[in-house]
C-alpha positions in Angstrom: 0.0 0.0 0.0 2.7 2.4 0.4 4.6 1.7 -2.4 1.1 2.4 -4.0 0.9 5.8 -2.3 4.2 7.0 -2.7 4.0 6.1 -6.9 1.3 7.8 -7.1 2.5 11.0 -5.0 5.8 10.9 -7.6 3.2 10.7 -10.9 1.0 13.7 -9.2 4.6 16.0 -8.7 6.0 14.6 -12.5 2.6 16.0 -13.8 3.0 18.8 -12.4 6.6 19.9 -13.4 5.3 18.6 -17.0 2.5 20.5 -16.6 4.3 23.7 -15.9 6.2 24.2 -18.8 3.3 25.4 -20.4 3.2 28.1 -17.3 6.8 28.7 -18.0 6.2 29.4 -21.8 3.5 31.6 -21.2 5.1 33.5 -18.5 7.8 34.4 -21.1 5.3 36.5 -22.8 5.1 38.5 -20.0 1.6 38.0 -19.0 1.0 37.9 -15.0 -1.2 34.7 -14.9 0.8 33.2 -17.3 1.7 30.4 -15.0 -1.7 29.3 -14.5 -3.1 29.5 -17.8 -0.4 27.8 -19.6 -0.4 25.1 -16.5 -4.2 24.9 -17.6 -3.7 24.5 -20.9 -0.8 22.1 -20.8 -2.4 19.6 -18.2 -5.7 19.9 -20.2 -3.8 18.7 -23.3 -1.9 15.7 -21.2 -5.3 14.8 -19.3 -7.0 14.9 -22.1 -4.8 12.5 -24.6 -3.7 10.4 -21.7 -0.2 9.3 -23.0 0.7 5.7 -22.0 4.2 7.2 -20.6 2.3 9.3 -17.9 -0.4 6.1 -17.3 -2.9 9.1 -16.0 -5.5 6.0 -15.8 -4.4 6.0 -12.0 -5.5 9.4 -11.9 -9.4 9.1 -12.3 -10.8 12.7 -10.8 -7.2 14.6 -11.2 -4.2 14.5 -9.3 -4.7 14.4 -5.2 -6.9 16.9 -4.0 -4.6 18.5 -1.6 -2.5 20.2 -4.2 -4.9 22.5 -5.3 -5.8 23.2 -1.5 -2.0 23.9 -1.1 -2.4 26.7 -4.0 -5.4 27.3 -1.9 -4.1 27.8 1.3 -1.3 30.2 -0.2 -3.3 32.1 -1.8 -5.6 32.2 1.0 -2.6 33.8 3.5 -1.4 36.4 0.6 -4.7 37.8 0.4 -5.3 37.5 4.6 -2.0 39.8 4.8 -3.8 42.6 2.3 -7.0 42.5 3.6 -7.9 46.0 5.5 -10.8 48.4 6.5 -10.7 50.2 3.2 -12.2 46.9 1.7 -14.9 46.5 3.6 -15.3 50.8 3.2 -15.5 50.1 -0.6 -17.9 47.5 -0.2 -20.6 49.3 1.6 -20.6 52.4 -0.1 -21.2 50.5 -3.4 -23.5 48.0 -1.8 -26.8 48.6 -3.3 -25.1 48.4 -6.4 -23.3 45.5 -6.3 -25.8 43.4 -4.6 -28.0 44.4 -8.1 -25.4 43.5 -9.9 -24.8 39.9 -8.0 -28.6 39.2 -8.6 -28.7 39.9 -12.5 -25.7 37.5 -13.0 -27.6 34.8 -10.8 -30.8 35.5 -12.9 -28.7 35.6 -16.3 -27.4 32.1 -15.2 -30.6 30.6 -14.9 -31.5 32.4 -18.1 -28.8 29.9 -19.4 -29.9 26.9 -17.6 -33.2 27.5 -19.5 -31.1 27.4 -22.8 -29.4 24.6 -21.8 -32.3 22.4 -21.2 -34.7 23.8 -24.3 -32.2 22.4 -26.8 -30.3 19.7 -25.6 -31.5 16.2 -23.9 -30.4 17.2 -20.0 -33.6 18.1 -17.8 -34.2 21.2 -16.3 -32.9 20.1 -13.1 -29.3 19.6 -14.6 -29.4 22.2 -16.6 -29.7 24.5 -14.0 -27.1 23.4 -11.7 -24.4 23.1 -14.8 -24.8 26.5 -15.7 -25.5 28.1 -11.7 -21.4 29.5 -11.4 -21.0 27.9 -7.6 -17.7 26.1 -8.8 -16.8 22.8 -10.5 -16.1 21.4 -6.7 -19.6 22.2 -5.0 -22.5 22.4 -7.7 -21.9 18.7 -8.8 -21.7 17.4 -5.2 -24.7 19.7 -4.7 -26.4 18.4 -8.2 -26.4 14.9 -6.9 -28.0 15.6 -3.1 -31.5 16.5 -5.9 -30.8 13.5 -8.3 -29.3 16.1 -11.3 -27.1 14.3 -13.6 -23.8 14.9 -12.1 -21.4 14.1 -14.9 -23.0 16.9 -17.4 -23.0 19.9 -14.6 -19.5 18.7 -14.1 -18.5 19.1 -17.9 -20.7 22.2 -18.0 -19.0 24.1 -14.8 -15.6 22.5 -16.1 -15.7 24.1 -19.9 -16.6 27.4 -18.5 -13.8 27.4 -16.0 -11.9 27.0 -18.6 -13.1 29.4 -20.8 -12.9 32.2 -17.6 -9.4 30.8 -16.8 -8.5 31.1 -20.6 -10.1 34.6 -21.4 -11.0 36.7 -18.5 -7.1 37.4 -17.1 -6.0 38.3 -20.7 -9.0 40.7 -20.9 -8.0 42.0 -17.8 -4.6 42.0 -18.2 -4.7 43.9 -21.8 -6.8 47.0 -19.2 -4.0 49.6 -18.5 -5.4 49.7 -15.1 -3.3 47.0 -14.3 -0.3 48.2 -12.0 3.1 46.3 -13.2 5.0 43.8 -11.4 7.5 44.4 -8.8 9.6 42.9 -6.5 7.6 39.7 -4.6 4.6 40.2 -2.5 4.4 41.1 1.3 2.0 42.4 3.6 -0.4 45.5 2.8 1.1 44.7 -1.4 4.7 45.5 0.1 7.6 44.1 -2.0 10.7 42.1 -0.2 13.3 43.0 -2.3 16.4 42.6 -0.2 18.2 39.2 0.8 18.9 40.4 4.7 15.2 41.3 5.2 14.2 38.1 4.2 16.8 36.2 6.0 16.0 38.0 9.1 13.8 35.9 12.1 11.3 38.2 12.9 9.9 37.8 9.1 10.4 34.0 9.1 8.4 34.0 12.9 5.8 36.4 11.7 5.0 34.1 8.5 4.6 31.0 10.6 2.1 33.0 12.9 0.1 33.3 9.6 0.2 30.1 8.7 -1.3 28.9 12.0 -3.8 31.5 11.4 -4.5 30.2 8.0 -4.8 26.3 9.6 -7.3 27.8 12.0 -9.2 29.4 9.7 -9.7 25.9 8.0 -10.6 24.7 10.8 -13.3 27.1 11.7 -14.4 27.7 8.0 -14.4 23.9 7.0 -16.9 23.0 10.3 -19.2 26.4 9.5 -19.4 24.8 5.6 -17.5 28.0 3.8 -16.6 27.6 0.4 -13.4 26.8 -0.2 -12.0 26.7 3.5 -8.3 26.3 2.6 -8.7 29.3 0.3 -11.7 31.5 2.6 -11.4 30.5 5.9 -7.3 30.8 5.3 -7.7 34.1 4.1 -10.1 35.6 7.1 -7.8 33.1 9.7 -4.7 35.6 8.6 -6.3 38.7 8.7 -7.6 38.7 11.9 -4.0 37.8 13.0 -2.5 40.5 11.0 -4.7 42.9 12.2 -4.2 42.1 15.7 -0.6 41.8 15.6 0.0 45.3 13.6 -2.5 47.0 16.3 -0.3 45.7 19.1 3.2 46.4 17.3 2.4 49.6 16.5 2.7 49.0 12.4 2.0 46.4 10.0 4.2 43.9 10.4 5.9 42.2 7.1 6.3 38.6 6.5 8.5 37.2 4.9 6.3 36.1 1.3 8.9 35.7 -1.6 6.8 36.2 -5.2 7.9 32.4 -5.9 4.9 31.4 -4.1 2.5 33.0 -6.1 4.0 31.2 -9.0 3.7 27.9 -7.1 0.0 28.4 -6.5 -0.5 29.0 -9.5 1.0 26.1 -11.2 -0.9 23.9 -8.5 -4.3 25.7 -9.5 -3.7 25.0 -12.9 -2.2 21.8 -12.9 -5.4 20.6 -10.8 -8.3 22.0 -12.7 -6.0 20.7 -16.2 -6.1 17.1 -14.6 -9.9 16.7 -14.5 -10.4 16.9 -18.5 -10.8 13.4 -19.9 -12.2 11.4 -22.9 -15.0 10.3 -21.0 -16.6 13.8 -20.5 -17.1 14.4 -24.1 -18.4 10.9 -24.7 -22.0 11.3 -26.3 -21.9 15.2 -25.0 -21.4 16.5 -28.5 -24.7 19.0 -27.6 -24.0 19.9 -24.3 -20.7 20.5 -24.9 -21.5 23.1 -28.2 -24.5 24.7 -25.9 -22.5 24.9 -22.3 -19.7 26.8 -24.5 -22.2 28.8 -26.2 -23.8 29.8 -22.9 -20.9 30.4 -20.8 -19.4 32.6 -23.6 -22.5 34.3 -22.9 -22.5 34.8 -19.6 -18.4 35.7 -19.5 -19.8 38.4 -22.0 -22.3 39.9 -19.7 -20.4 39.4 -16.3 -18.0 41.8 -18.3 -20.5 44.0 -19.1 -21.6 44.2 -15.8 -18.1 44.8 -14.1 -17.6 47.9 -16.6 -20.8 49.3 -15.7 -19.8 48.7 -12.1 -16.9 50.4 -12.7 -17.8 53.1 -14.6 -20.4 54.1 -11.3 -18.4 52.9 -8.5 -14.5 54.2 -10.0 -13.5 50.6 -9.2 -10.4 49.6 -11.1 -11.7 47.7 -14.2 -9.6 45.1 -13.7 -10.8 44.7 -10.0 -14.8 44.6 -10.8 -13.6 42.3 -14.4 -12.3 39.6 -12.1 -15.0 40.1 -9.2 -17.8 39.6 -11.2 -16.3 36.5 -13.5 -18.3 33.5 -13.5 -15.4 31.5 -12.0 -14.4 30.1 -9.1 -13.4 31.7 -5.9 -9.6 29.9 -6.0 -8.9 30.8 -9.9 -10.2 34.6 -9.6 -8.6 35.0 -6.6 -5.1 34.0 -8.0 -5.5 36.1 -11.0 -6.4 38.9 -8.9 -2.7 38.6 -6.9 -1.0 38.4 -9.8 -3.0 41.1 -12.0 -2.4 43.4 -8.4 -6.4 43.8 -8.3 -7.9 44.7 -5.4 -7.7 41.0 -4.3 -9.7 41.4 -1.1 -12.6 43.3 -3.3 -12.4 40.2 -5.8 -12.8 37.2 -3.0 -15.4 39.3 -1.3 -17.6 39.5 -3.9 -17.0 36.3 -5.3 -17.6 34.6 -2.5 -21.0 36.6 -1.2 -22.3 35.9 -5.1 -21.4 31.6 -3.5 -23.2 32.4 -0.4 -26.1 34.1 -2.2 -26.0 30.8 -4.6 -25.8 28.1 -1.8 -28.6 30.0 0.5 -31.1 30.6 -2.7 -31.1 28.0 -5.4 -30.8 24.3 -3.7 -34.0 24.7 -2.3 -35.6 26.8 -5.2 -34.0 23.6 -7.1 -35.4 21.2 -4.4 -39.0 23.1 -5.2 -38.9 22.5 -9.3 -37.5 19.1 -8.7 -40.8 18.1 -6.6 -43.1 20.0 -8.7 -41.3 18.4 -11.9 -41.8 14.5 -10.7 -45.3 15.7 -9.5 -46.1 16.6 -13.1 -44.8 13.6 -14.3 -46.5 11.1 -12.1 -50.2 12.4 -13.4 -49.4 12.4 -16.7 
């Protein structure tokens, strides 16, 4: 059994260097979230052809889950160390605003489902749930609690993933509100830039005192059901220890956060979304697949419509209420947004009230059509 374990943990890791030479290549062009979307696209391509070499038959759902909650959990502590009052200030003086917003692009989505279901052979129920943006990692496990077809909201959710992954950060990345690169990241957005400062202890002490905070914020967010606990619960774990611990030092306190992390998460991200494409998803799908691309190229279309006109109201950065409002998932906006230098805070708020707002409203409204749908069918 361990020799079992321990292949496999050496076939996840080999896919993952493999996989990230598409990240490397696509970083050479500059672009910010290069890493991830050329880790997408490369682990997409291997997943998808399964070469004997790389027998990813012993893969089944993707590599391991706890890569991606690595990326995750990094992510999760950058974003805890730049999270601040000004945030939450931006958030309620555009709140009517933004809560319109949030509704329209659950409304439009269920717009889609409706598409979805007239003119292909998947019932309402599924059709519903593929095209509902709650992420590829809780609307199928959601889906099959009411009996939906899990294996087509799971292609659905995944081509639009990748379609957000694959469009939004260029789109967002070609807005000259988009600050450039510097240095590696730190608390408050600071850059590290020095060998001593990050050789010194206090950094080193101060990051594993955020890393605690991001374990109990796991902890706390995985047992109160948050999305994405590694990546949510992380992230709110670290701020309230960063905020604490610059109100009694006096200052905010820097960490010691070198940029290659960032890069690391994102390869991780990438490389696990990538690892889910197979063969079998597209086997008999040939509709589905031509309509869930159609409709979530619609819906990318209109969530960018909507962050302009957010931005154009509110004086958000573009690039801010662009990734805020995509129809992805929390982890893959929230990685562009560090490495785009959005308002990262802004983005995972919003993205993860839209999850709330999704989780709270639509399994019961879905519960309701379900019953009311198999009531109609038994008097008929």
């Amino acid at each position: 059994m361990k020799i079992i374990k321990d292949s496999r943990l050496f076939q996840n890791i080999f896919f993952i260097l493999l996989s990230s030479m598409g990240g490397y290549l696509l970083s050479l062009t500059g672009m910010s979230i290069g890493w991830m979307v050329g880790t997408l696209v490369m682990a997409g391509f291997l997943s998808f052809h399964e070469p004997a070499w790389l027998n990813m038959k012993t893969f089944k759902k993707g590599i391991q889950p706890y890569w991606r909650h690595i990326g995750q959990a990094i992510i999760g502590i950058t974003l805890g160390q730049q999270m601040s009052m000004s945030v939450l200030e931006t958030f309620e003086n555009n709140f009517v605003i933004i809560t319109i917003m949030l509704l329209l692009s659950i409304i439009f989505a269920m717009l889609c489902g409706v598409i979805l279901w007239r003119f292909s052979n998947a019932d309402m129920l599924t059709s519903l749930f593929s095209t509902t943006p709650g992420g590829i990692s809780a609307m199928p496990s959601i889906a099959e609690e009411v009996g939906a077809n899990t294996v087509t909201v799971s292609l659905v959710q995944m081509i639009r993933i990748f379609l957000v992954v694959g469009t939004v950060p260029i789109l967002a990345h070609s807005s000259n509100e988009v600050v450039n690169e510097t240095g590696t990241i730190a608390a408050g957005g600071e850059s590290v830039s020095s060998v001593t400062s990050m050789l010194q202890f206090y950094p080193a002490a101060w990051t594993i005192a955020l890393i605690l905070g991001s374990c109990a914020g796991y902890y706390l967010g995985n047992r109160t059901k948050l999305p994405a606990p590694w990546l949510v619960g992380g992230m709110l774990g670290v701020a309230v220890v960063q905020m604490l611990g610059s109100l009694l030092h006096g200052s905010t306190i820097t960490s010691w956060w070198p940029h290659l992390l960032i890069v690391l998460a994102q390869i991780l991200i990438g490389a696990s979304i990538g690892s889910r494409l197979n063969k079998k998803m597209f086997s008999g799908t040939k509709n589905i697949i031509i309509l869930g691309s159609l409709t979530s190229t619609g819906m990318i279309i209109v969530m960018a419509i909507l962050g302009f006109g957010v931005s154009e109201i509110t004086h958000i950065q573009l690039v801010t209420t662009l990734l805020a409002f995509a129809p992805g998932g929390v982890a893959e906006m929230a990685t562009t947004s560090v490495a785009l230098h959005a308002d990262s805070a802004f983005v995972v708020t919003v993205q993860v009230m839209r999850l709330i707002s999704i989780f709270l409203i639509m399994p019961p409204f879905f519960r309701l059509l379900n019953r009311q749908t198999t009531a109609k069918t038994a008097t008929r």
